[in-house]
C-alpha positions as CSV (number, residue, x, y, z in Angstrom):
1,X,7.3,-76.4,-13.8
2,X,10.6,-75.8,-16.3
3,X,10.2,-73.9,-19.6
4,X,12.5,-73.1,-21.7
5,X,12.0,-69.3,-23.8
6,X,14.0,-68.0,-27.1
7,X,13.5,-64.3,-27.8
8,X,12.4,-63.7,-31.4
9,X,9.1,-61.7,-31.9
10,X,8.2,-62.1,-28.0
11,X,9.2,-65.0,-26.5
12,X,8.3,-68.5,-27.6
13,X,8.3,-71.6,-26.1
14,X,11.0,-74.5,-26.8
15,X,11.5,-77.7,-26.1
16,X,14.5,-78.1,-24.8
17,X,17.6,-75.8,-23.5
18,X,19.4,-73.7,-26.4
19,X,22.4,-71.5,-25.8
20,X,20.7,-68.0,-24.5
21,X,17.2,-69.1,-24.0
22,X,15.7,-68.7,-20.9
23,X,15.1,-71.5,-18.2
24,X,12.0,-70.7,-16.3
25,X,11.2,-72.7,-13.5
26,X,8.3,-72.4,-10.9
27,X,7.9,-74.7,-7.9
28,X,10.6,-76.6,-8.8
29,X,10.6,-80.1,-8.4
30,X,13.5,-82.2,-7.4
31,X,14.1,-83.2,-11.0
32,X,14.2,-79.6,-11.7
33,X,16.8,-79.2,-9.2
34,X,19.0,-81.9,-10.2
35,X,18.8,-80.7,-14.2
36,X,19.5,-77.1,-12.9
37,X,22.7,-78.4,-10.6
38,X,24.2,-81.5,-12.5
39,X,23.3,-80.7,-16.4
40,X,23.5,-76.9,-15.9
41,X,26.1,-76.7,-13.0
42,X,24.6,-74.0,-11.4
43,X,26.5,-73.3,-7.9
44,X,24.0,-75.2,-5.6
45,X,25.0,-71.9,-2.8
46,X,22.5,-69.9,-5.4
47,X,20.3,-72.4,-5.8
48,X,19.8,-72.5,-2.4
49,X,19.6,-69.0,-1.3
50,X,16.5,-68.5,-4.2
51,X,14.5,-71.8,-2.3
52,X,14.7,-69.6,1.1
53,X,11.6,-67.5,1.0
54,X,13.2,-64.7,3.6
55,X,16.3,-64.2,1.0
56,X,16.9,-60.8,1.0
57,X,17.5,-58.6,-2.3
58,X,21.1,-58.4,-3.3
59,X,23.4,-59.4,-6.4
60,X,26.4,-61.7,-6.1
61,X,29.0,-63.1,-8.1
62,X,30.9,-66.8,-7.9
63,X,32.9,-68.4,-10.0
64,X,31.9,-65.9,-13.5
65,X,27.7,-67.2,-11.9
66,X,26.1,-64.3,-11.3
67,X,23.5,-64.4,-9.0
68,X,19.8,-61.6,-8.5
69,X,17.5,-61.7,-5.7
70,X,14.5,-59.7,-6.6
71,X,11.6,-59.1,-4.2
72,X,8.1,-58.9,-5.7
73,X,4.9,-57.3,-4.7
74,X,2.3,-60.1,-4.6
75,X,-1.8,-59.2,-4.0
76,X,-2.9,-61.8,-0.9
77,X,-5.9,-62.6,0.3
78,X,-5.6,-61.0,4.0
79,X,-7.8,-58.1,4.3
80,X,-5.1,-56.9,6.8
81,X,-2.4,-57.3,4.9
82,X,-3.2,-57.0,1.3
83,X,0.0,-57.2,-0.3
84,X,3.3,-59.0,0.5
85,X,6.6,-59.7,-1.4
86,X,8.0,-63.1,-3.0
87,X,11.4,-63.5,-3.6
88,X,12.2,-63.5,-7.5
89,X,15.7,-65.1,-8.2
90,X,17.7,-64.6,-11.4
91,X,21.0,-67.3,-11.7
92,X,23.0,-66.2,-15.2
93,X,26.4,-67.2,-17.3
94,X,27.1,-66.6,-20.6
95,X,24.5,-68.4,-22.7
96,X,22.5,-69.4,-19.6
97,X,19.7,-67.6,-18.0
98,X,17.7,-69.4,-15.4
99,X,14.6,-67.2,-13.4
100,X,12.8,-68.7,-10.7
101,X,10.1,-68.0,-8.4
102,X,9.7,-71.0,-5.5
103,X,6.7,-69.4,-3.6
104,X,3.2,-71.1,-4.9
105,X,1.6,-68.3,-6.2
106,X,-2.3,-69.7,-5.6
């Protein structure tokens, strides 16, 4: 699901993509993708390494694309293990800011 956010008093939902909204994306789809690659020319190397669930936490930079892996705490429902981590990735240029979680949260 992709929504775009502009920061005035809290954040508020758009329709489409300004410069320095926010792109939020959860379990992207491949139409997602292909917007986030080809319209917003995203190094496909980030986009990638936020769709593997084992990423590890770092930051990176290519080509002036800076790139946050984040791991969260997420509650689950195994009485053994109660809590366990999703990775949280953060892709940003300029006026662009896309966040995305790829892990279904249900």
């Amino acid at each position: 699901m992709k929504t775009f956010l502009k920061s005035e008093i809290g954040l508020v939902p758009i329709e489409k993509w300004e410069p320095k909204c926010w792109i939020n994306i959860e379990q992207p789809t491949e139409q997602d993708k292909a917007y986030l690659l080809q319209e917003i020319q995203i190094p496909e190397a980030f986009y990638n390494d936020i769709e593997d669930v084992d990423e590890r936490p770092r930051i990176e930079i290519e080509d002036d694309w800076t790139l946050i892996i984040l791991r969260l705490p997420f509650k689950s429902d195994d009485v053994k293990l109660p809590f366990t981590t999703i990775p949280l990735g953060l892709i940003f240029k300029d006026d662009i800011l896309f966040l995305s979680v790829f892990i279904n949260l249900k």
